[in-house]
C-alpha positions, 0 to 999 in steps of 0.5 A: 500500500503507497500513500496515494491508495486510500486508507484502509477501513475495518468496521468493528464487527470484523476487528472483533473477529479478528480478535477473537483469533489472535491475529490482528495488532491492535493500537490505542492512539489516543492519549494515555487518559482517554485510554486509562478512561475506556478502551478496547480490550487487548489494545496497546497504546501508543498516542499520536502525539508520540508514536515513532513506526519503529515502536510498531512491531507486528509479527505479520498480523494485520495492524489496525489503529483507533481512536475516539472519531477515526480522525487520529487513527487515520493520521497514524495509519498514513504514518505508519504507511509513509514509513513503509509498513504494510497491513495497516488499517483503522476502524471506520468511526472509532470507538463510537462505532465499537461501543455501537455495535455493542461490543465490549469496552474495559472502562476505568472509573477511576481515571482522569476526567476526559480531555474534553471535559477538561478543555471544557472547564479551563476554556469556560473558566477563561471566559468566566474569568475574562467576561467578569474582570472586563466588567469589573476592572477594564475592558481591555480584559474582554481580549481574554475571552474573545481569545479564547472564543476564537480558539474554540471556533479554530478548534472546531473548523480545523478539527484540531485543539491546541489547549487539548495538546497542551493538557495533554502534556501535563502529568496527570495525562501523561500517566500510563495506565 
């Protein structure tokens, strides 16, 4: 497979199968939090945010890659293609489609609160913070939450979030689990 063929789905009744026989490499690419949160059992994990295509040591079995939507999985799987890897596919919609399809889930209720959730509480507690001291002390203060308002729409239009990447990297996300 070259990079200019179209990536390789897999639908998640067939990645179960697989499974069942032992043989397919199964990879978690999210970030360690979302994965100690909830996962596919027998997943290794090995986030986009660090993976390197020589960690990736399949002994011949089809890899298939996930995340939350499909969006990282695709990423990882064209890196994974770029470094000449073979047998590479991701599961169409993620772990959505998993659970979807009633399949089972290892969840961990002691695990870090969920990415979003905490973008959610920091980017609403800037605006919070940015709305009262621009009513209360100056104006000039309001920049904060229109800042971060902008942010927010960036993040949804391009599909990425920088304040996501850089909670990632704090150490209670950085734990494995």
């Amino acid at each position: 497979m070259t990079q200019t063929q179209k990536l390789a789905e897999i639908d998640a009744v067939t990645l179960k199968q697989w499974l069942d026989y032992n043989n397919v490499l199964l990879i978690d690419v999210r970030e360690p939090s979302e994965y100690a949160e909830e996962h596919i059992p027998d997943a290794k994990l090995l986030p986009l945010s660090n993976l390197q295509p020589n960690q990736v040591t399949s002994q011949g079995e089809p890899i298939v890659l996930y995340c939350r939507s499909g969006n990282r999985s695709a990423q990882a799987a064209k890196k994974l293609i770029a470094a000449d890897m073979n047998n590479v596919y991701h599961l169409r919609g993620g772990l959505p489609t998993w659970k979807a399809a009633g399949l089972p889930t290892e969840i961990n209720p002691h695990a870090p609160i969920s990415m979003m959730r905490q973008v959610q509480i920091v980017a609403g507690s800037l605006v919070v913070i940015g709305t009262v001291l621009g009513a209360f002390v100056s104006p000039w203060f309001l920049i904060l939450s229109g800042f971060v308002g902008s942010g927010l729409v960036f993040a949804g239009v391009t599909n990425t979030c920088a304040m996501g990447m850089l909670l990632a990297k704090l150490p209670y996300n950085r734990q494995k689990p």
